[in-house]
C-alpha positions in Angstrom: 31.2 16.8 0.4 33.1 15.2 -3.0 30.5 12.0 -4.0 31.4 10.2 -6.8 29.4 7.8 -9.3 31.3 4.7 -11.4 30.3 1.5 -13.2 33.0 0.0 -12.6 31.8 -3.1 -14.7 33.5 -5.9 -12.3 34.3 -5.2 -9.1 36.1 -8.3 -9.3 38.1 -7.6 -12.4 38.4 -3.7 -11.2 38.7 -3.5 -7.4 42.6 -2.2 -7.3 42.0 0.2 -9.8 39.2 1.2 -7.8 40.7 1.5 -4.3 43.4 3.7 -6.1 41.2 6.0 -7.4 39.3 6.2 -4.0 42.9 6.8 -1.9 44.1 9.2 -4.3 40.4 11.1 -4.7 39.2 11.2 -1.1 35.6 11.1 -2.1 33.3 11.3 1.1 30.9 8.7 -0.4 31.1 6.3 -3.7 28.3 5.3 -5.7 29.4 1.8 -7.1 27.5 -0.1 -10.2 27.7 -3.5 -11.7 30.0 -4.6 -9.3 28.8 -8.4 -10.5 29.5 -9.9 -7.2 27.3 -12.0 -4.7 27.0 -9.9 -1.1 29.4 -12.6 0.1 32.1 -12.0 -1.7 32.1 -7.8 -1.9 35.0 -6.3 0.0 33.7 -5.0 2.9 37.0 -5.2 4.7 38.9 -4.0 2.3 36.7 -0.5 2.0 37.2 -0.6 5.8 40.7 -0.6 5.9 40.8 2.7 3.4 38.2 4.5 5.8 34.5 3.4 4.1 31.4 1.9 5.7 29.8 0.1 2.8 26.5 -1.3 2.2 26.1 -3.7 -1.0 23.3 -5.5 -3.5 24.8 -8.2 -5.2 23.5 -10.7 -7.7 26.3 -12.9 -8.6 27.6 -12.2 -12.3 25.3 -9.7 -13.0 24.3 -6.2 -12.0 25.1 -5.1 -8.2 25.5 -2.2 -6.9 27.1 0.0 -3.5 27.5 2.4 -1.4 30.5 3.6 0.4 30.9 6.5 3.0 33.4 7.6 4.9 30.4 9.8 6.7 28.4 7.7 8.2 25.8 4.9 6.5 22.5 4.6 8.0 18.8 3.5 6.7 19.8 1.3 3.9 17.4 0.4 1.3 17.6 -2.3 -1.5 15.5 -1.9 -4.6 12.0 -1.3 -4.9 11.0 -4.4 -3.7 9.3 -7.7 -5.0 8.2 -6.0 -7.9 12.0 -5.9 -9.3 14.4 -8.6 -8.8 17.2 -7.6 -10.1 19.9 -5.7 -8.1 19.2 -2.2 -9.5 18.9 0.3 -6.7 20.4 0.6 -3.3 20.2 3.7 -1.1 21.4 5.1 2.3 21.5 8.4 4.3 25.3 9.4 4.7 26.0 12.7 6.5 22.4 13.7 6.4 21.8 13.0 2.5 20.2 10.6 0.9 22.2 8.8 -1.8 20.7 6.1 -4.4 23.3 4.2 -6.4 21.5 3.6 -9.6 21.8 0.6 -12.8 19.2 1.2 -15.0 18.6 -1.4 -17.1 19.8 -1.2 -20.7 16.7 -1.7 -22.8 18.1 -3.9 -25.4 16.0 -2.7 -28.1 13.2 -0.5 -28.7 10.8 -3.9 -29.7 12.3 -5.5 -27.1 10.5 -6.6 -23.2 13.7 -5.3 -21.6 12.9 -1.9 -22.9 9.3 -1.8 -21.5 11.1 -2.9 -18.7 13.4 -0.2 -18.2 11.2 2.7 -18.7 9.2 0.9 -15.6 12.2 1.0 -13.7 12.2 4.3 -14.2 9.0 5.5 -13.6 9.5 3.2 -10.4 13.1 5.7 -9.3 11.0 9.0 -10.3 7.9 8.0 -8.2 10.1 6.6 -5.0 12.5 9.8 -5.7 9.1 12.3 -5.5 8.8 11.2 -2.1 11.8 12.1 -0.4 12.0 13.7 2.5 15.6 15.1 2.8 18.5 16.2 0.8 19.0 13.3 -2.1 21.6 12.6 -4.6 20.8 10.1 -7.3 23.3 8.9 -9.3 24.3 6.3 -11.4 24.7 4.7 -15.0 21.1 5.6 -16.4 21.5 3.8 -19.5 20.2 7.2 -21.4 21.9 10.1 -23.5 19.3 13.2 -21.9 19.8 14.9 -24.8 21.7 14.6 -28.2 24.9 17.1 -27.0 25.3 14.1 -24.6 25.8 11.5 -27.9 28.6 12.0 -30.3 26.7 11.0 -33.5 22.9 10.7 -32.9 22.3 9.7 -36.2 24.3 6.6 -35.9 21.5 6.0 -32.7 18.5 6.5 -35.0 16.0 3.7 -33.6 17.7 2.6 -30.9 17.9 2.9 -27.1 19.3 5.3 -25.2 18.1 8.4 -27.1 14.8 7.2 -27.7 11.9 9.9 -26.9 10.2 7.9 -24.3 13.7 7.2 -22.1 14.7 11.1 -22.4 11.2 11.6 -21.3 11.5 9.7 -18.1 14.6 11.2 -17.4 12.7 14.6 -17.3 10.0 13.0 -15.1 12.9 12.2 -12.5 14.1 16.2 -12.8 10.4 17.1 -12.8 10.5 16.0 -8.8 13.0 19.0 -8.5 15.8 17.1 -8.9 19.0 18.8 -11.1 21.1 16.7 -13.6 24.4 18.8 -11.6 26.9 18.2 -14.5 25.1 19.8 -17.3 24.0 22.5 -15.2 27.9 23.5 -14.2 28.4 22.9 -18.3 25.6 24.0 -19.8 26.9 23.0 -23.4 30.3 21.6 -22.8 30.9 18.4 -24.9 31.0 15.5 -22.0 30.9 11.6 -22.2 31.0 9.4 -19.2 31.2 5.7 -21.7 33.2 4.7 -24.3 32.8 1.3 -26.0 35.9 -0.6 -25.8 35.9 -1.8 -29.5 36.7 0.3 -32.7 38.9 3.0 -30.3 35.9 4.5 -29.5 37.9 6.3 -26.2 40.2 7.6 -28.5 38.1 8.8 -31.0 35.8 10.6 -28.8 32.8 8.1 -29.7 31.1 9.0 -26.1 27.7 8.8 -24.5 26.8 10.8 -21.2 24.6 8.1 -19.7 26.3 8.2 -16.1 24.3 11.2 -14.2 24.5 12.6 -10.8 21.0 14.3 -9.5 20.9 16.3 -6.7 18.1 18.4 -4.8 18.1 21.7 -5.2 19.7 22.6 -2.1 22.5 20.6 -2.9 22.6 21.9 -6.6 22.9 25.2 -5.4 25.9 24.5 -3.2 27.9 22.4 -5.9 30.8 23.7 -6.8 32.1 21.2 -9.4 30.7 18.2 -11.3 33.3 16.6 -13.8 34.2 13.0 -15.7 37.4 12.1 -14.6 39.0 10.4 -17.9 42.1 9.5 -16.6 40.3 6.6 -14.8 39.3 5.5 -18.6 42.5 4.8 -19.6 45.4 2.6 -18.6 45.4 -1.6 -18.0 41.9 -3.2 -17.8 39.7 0.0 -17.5 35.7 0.0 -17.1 33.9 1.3 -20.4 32.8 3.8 -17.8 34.7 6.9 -16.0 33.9 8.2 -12.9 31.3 11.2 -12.6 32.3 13.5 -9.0 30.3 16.1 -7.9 31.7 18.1 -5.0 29.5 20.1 -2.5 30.8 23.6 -0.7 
């Protein structure tokens, strides 16, 4: 099973760069964030036509996220309910695993509600993510380096989000549910980025963050054979700020 995670940051603005990476990559399922799109106007027809069921959470101009399969979609699930409002979370079983497409919010600022409101969110994914019940992949655009190899200059971060002590740490809470972060593992201390600002030729410089994770169960880690940022996808016409995380499963 090849499963794939991208921001594709406007599905709108991406969607045939997308659908070329998909018929080129065959993944078996996509995990699809900030799509910024209502549920009326996602593509469902077009994801048919290359093969994938699809099951979306929209919210007009912001967030949204989706799943596509091309093994089945069952038991979808959308957020964590009333408590959160925004379209953050979505999961479904495909081929007998559970998979959560993930946009954790960005925090903002340390002093800032947004940040109090992220790590909730993510307290929120580890709780709902301790009680699974079958194999699980989480993936998604975290919003949060896990550790300063995954930064390229944490100095320059000093006091702000996505390094901060208390995000890292509820990042471990989600792995403390037995979950593995499945590209670090495979690369214990490669330099890796998954996002590169689009101003100052940050791609080009190599001024990258690792904030878009795939976490699998351990009976999936243990049969993963690959996990890897495809870069390619970074550059080009109109690209997302983020690339496309693959894990592939033997």
């Amino acid at each position: 099973m090849k499963v794939v995670t991208w921001n594709v940051n406007s599905l709108t603005a991406r969607y045939a760069r997308v659908t070329e990476w998909i018929t080129a990559n065959a993944p078996d399922v996509v995990l699809l964030q900030e799509t910024k799109m209502t549920d009326a106007k996602f593509p469902t027809a077009g994801f048919a036509e290359l093969g994938y069921e699809s099951a979306h959470y929209g919210q007009g101009q912001w967030n949204g996220v989706a799943v596509l399969s091309r093994v089945g979609l069952e038991d979808v699930s959308r957020g964590f309910g009333d408590e959160d409002p925004e379209a953050r979370l979505i999961g479904a079983t495909c081929g007998g695993v559970r998979v959560y497409s993930c946009y954790v919010p960005n925090g903002r600022a340390l002093d800032n509600d947004h940040y109090a409101y992220k790590l909730r969110w993510l307290a929120a994914l580890a709780a709902l993510l301790a009680e699974r019940t079958q194999p699980t992949i989480a993936g998604g655009d975290f919003n949060v380096t896990p550790t300063d190899l995954d930064c390229y200059d944490p100095a320059a971060f000093v006091g702000a989000t996505h390094v901060s002590a208390p995000e890292r740490a509820a990042l471990a809470a989600i792995e403390a549910t037995g979950l593995v972060d499945i590209t670090r593992r495979l690369h214990p201390e490669e330099t890796i980025y998954s996002w590169w600002d689009y101003r100052n030729g940050a791609f080009h410089r190599g001024w990258g963050l690792r904030i878009d994770l795939l976490y699998l169960d351990e009976s999936l880690a243990a049969r993963a054979s690959a996990s890897y940022v495809d870069r390619n996808a970074r550059k080009g016409e109109k690209p997302s700020d983020h690339a496309p995380v693959v894990v592939e499963i033997d």
